[in-house]
N, C-alpha and C positions, 0 to 999 in steps of 0.2 A: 541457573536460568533454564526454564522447562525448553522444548520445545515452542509451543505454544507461544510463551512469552519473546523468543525471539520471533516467529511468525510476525507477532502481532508490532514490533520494534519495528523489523523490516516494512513490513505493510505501509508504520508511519513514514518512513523513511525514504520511501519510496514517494509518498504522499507531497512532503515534502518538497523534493525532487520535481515533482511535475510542475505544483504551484510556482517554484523556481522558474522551471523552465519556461513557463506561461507566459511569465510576466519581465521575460524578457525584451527588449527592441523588436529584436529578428528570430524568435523561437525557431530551433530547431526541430521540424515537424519526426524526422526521424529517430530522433534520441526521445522525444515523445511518446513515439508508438512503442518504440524497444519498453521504455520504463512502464506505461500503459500493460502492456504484455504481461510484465516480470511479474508487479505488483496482483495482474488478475492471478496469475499463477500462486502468486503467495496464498493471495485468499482460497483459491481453492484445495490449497493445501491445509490452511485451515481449518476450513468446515470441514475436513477429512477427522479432525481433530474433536469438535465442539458440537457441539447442536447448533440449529441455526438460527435460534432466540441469541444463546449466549454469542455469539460468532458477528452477529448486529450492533450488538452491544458494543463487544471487544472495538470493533471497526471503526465507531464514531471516529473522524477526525480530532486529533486533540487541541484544542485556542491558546497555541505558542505563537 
């Protein structure tokens, strides 16, 4: 697995992670903004990677 591909793993993962957390009772605002954070950091560690057409692309959320 490239880089890249795990960026992009993480990214969802993270994605994930928030939707979770959203759609809880009582969201945790702070475990929130931690993952909010992590996740911008991934992507911009991404685009370090990619062009910013393909980096768009990569990013779509995926309908799991």
């Amino acid at each position: 697995m490239t880089i890249v591909e795990r960026l992009i793993a993480t990214h969802r993962m993270l994605e994930r992670e928030i939707r979770r957390e959203v759609r809880r009772v009582m969201p945790d605002a702070f475990r929130l903004t931690q993952l909010k954070k992590h996740k911008l950091a991934v992507k911009d560690r991404l685009h370090l990677h990619l062009p910013a057409a393909a980096a768009r692309i990569a990013l779509v959320p995926s309908r799991r």
